[in-house]
PyMOL Python script that loads the backbone (N, CA, C, O; Angstrom):
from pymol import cmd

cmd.read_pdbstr("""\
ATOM      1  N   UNK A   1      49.232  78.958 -53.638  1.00  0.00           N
ATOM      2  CA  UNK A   1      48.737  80.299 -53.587  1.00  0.00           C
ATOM      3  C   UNK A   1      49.434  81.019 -52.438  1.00  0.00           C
ATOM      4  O   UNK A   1      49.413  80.519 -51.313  1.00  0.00           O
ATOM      5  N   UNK A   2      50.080  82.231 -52.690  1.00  0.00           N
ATOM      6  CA  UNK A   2      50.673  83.006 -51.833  1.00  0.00           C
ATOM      7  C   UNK A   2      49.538  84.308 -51.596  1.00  0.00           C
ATOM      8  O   UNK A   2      48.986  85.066 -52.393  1.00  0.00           O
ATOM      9  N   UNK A   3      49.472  84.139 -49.785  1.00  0.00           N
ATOM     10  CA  UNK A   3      48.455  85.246 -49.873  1.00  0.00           C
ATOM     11  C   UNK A   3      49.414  86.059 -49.049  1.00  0.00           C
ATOM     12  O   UNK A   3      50.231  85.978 -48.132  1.00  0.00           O
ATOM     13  N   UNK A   4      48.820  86.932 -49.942  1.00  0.00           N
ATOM     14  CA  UNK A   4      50.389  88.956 -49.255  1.00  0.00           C
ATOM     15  C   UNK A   4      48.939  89.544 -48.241  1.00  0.00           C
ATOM     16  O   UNK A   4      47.781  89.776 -48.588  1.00  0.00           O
ATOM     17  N   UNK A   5      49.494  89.626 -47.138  1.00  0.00           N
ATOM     18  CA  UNK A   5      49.123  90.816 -46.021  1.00  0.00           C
ATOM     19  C   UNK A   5      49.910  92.010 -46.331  1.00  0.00           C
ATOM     20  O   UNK A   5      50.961  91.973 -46.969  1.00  0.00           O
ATOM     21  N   UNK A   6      49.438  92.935 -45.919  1.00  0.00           N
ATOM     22  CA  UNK A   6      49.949  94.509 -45.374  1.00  0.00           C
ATOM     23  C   UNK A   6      50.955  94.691 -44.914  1.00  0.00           C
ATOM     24  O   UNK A   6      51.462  95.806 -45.038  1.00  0.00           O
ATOM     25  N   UNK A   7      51.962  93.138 -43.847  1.00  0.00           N
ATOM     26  CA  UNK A   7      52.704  93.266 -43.434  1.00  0.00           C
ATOM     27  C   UNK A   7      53.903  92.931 -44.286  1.00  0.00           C
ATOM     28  O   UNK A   7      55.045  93.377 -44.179  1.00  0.00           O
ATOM     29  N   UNK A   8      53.703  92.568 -44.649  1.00  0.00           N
ATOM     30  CA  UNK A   8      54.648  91.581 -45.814  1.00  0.00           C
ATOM     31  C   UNK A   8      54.964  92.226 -46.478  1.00  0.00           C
ATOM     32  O   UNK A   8      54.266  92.774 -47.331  1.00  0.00           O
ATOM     33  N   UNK A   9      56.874  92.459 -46.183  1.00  0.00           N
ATOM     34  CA  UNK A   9      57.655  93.129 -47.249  1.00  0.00           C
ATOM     35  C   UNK A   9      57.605  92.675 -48.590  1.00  0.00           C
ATOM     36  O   UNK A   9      57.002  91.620 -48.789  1.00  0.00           O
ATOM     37  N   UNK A  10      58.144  93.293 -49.592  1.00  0.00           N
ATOM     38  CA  UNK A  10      58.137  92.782 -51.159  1.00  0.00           C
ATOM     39  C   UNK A  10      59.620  93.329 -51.569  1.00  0.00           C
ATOM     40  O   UNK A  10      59.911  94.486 -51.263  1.00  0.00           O
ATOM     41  N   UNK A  11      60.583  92.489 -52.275  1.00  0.00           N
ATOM     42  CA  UNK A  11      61.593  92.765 -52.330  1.00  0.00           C
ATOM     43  C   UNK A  11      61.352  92.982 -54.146  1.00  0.00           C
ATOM     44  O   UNK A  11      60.657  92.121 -54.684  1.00  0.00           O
ATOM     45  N   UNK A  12      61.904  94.074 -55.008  1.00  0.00           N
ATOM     46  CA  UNK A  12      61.806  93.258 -56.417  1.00  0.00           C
ATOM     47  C   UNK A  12      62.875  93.737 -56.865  1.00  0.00           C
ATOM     48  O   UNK A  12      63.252  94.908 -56.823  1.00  0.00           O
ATOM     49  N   UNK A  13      63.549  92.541 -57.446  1.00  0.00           N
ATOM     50  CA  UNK A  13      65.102  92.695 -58.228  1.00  0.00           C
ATOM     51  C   UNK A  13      64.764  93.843 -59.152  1.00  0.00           C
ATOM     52  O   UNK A  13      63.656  93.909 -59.686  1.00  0.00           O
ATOM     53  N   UNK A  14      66.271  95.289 -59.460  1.00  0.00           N
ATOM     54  CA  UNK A  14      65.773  95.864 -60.374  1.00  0.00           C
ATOM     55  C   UNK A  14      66.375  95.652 -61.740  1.00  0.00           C
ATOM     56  O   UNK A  14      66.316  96.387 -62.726  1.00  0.00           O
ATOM     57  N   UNK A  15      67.104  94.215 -61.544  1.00  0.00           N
ATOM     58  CA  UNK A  15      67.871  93.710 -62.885  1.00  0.00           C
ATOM     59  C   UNK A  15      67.504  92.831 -63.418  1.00  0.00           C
ATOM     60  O   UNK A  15      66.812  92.158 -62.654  1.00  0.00           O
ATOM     61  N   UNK A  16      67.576  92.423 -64.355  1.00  0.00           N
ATOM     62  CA  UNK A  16      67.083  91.182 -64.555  1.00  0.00           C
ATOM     63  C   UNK A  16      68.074  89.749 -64.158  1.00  0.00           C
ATOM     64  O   UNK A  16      69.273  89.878 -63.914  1.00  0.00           O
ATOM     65  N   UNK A  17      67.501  88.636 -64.142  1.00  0.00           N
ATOM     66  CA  UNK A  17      68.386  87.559 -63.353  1.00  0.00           C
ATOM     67  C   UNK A  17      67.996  86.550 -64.146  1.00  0.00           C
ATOM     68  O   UNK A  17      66.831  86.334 -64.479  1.00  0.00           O
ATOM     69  N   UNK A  18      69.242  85.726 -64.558  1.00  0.00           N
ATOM     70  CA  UNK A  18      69.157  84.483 -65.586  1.00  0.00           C
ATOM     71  C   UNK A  18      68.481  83.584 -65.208  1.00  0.00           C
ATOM     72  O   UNK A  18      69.009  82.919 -64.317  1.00  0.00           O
ATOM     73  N   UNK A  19      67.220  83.184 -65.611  1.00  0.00           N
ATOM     74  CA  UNK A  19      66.088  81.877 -65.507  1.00  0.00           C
ATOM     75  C   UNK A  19      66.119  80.689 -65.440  1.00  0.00           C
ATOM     76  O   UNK A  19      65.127  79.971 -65.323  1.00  0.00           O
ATOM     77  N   UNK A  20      67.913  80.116 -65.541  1.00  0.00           N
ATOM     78  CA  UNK A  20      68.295  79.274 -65.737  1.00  0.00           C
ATOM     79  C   UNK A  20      68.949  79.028 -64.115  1.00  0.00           C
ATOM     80  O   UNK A  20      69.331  77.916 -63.751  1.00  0.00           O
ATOM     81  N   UNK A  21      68.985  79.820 -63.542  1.00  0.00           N
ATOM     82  CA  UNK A  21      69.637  79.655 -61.981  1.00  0.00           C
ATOM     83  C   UNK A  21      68.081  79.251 -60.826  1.00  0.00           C
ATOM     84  O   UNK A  21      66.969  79.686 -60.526  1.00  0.00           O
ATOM     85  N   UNK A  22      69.100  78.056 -60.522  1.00  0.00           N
ATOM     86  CA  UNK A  22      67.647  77.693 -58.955  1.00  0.00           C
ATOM     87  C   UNK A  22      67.452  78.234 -58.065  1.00  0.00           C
ATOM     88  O   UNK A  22      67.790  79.393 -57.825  1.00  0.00           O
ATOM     89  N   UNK A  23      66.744  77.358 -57.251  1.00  0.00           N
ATOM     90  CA  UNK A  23      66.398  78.163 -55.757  1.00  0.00           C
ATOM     91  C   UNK A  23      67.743  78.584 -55.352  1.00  0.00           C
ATOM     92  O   UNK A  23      67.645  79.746 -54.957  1.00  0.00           O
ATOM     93  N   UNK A  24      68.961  78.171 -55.267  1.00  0.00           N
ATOM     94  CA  UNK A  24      69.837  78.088 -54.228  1.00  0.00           C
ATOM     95  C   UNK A  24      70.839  79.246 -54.895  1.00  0.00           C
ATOM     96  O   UNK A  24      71.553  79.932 -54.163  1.00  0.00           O
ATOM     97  N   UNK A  25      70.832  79.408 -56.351  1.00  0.00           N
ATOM     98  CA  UNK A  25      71.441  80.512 -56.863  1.00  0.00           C
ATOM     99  C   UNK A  25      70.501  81.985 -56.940  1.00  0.00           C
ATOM    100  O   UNK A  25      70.970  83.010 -57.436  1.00  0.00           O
ATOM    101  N   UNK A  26      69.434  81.924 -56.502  1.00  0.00           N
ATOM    102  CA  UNK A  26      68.476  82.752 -55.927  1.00  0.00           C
ATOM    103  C   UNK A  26      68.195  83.276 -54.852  1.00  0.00           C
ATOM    104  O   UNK A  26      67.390  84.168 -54.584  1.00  0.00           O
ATOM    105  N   UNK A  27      69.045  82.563 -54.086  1.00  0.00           N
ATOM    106  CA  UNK A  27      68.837  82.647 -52.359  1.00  0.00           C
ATOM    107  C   UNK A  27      70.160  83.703 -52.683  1.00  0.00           C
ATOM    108  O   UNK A  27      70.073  84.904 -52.428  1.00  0.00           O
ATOM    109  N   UNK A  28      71.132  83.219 -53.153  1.00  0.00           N
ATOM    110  CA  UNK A  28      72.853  83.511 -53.383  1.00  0.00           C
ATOM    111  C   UNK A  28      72.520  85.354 -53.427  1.00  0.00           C
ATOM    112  O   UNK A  28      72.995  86.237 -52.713  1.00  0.00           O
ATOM    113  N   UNK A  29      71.600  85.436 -54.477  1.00  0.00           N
ATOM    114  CA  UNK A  29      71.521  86.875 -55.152  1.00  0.00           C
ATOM    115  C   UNK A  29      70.605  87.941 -54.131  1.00  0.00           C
ATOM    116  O   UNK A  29      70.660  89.170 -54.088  1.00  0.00           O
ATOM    117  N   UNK A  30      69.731  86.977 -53.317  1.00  0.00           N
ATOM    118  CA  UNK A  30      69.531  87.427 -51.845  1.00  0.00           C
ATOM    119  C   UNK A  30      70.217  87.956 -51.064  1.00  0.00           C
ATOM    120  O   UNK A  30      69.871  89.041 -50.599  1.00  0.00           O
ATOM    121  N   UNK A  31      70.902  87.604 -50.843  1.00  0.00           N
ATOM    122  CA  UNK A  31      72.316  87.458 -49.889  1.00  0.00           C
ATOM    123  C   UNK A  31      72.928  88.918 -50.058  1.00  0.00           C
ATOM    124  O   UNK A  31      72.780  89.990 -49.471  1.00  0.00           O
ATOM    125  N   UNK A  32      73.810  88.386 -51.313  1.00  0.00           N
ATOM    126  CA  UNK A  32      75.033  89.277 -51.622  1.00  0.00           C
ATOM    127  C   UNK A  32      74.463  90.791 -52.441  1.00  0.00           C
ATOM    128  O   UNK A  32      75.021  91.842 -52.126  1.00  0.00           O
ATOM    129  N   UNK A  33      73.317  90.810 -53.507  1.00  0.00           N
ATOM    130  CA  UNK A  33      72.597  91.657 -54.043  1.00  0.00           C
ATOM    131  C   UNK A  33      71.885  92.897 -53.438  1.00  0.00           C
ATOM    132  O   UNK A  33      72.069  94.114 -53.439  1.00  0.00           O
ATOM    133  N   UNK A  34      70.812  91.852 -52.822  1.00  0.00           N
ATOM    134  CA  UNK A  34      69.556  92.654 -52.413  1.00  0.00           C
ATOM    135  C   UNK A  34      69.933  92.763 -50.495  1.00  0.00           C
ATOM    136  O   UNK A  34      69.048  93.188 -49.753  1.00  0.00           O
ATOM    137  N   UNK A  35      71.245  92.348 -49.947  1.00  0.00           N
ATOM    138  CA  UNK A  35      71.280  92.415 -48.558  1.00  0.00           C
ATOM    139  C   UNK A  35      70.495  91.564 -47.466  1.00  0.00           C
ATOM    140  O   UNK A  35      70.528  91.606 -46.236  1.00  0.00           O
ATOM    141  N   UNK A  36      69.689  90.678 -48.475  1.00  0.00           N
ATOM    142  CA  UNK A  36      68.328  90.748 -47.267  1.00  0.00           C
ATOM    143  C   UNK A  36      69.023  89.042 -46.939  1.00  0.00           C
ATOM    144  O   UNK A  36      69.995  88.688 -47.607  1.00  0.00           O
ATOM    145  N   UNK A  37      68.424  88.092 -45.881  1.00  0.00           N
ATOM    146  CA  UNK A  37      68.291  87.119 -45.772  1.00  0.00           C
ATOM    147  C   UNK A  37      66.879  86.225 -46.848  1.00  0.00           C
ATOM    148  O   UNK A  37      65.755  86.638 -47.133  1.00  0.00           O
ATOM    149  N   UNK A  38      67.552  84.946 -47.202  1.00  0.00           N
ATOM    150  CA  UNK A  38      66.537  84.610 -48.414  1.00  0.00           C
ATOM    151  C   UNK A  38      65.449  83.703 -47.257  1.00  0.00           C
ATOM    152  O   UNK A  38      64.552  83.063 -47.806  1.00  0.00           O
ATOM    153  N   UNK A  39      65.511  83.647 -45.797  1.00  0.00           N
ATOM    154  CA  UNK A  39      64.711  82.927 -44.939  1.00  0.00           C
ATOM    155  C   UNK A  39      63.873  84.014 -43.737  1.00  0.00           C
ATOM    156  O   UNK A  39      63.424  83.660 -42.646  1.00  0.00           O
ATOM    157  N   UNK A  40      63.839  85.580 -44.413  1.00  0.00           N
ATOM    158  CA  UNK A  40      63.318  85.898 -43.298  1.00  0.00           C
ATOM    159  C   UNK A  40      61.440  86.228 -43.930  1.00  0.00           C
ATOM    160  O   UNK A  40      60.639  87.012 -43.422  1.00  0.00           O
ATOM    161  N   UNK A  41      61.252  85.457 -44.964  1.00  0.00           N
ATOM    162  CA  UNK A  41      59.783  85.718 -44.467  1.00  0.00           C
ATOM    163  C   UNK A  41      59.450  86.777 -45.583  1.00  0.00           C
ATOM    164  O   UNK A  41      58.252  86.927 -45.819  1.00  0.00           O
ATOM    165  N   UNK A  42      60.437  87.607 -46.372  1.00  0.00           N
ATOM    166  CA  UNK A  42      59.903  88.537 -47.234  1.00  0.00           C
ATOM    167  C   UNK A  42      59.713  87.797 -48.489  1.00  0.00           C
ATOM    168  O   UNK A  42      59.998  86.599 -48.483  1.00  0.00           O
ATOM    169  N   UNK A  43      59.185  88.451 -49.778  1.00  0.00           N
ATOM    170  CA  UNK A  43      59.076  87.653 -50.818  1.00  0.00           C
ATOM    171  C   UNK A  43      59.562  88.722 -51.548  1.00  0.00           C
ATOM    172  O   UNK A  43      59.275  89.919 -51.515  1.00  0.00           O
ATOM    173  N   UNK A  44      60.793  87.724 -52.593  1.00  0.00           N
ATOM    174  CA  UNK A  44      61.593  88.342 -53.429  1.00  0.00           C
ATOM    175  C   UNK A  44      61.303  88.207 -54.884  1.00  0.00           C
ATOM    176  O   UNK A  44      60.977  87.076 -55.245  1.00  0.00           O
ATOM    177  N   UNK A  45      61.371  89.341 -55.981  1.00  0.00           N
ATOM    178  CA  UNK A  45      60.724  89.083 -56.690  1.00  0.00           C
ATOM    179  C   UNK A  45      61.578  89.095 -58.077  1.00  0.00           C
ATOM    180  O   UNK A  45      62.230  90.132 -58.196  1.00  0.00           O
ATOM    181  N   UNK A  46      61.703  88.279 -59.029  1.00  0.00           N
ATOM    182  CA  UNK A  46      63.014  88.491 -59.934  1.00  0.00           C
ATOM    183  C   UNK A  46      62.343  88.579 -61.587  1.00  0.00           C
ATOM    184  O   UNK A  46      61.194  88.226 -61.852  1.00  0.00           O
ATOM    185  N   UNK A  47      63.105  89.002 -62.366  1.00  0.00           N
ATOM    186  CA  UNK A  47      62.363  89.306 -63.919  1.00  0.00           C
ATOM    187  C   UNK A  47      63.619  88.639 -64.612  1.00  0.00           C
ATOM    188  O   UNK A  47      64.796  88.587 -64.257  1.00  0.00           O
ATOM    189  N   UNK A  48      63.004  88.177 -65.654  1.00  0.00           N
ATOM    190  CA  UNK A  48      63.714  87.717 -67.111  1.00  0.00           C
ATOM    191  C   UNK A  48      64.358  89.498 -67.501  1.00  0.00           C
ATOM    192  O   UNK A  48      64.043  90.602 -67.055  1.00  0.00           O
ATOM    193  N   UNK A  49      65.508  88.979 -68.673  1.00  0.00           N
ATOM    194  CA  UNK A  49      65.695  89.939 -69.616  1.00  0.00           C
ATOM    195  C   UNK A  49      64.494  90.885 -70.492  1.00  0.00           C
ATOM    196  O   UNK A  49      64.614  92.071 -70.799  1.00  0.00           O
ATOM    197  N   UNK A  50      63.598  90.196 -70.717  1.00  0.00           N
ATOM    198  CA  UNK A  50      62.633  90.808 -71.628  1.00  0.00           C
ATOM    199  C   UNK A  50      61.288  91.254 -70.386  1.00  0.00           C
ATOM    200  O   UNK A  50      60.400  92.021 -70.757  1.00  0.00           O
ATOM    201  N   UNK A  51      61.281  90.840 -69.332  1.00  0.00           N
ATOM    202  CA  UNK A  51      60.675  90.896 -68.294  1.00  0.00           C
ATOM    203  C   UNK A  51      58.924  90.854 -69.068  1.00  0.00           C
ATOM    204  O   UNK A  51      57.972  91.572 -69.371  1.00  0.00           O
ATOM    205  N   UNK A  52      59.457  89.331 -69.075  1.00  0.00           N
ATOM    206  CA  UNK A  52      57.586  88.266 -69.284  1.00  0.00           C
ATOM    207  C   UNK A  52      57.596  87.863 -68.687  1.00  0.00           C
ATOM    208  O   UNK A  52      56.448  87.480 -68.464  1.00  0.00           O
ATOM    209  N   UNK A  53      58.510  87.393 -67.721  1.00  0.00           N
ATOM    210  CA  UNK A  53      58.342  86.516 -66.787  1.00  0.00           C
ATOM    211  C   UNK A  53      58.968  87.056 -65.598  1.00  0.00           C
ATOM    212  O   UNK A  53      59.715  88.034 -65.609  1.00  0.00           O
ATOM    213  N   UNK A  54      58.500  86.102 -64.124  1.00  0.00           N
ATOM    214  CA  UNK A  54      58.988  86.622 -63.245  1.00  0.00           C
ATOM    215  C   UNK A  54      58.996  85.207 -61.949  1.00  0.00           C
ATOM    216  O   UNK A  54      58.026  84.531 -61.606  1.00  0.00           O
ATOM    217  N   UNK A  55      59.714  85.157 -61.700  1.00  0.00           N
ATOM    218  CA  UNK A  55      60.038  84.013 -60.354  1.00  0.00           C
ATOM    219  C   UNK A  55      59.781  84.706 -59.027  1.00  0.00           C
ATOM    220  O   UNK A  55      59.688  85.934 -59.039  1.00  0.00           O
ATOM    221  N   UNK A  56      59.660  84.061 -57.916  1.00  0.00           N
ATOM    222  CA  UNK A  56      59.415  84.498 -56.717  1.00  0.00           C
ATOM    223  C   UNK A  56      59.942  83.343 -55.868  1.00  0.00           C
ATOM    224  O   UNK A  56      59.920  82.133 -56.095  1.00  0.00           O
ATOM    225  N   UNK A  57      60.365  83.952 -54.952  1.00  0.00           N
ATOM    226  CA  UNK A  57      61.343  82.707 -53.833  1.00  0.00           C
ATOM    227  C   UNK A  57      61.080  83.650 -52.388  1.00  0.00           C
ATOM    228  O   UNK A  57      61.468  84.779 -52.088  1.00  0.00           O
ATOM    229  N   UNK A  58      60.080  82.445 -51.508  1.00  0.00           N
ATOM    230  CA  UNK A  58      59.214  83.218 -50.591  1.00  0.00           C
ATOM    231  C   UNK A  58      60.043  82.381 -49.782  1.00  0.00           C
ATOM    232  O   UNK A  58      59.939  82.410 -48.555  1.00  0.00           O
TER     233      UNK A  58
END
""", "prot")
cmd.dss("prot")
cmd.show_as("cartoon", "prot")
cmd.util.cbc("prot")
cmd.orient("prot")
């Protein structure tokens, strides 16, 4: 269970990102994508193509 405070940024991809990539190709899209570091503490938020689903890498 992830509990979100007030303080706690929320990052959310506005593309969708292949479901088939891991943590570490997730961190990657952190990085180079969204700018941010994938270790500072924000929670990033990613969607399927059809966006049913959604991953999170905190």
């Amino acid at each position: 269970m992830i509990t979100i405070t007030p303080h706690m940024h929320i990052l959310l991809a506005t593309y969708p990102v292949d479901f088939r990539k891991g943590i570490d190709s997730l961190a990657s899209v952190c990085r180079k994508v969204l700018c941010s570091d994938p270790f500072s503490g924000y929670l990033f938020v990613f969607t399927n193509k059809k966006k049913t689903s959604i991953k999170i890498l905190f």
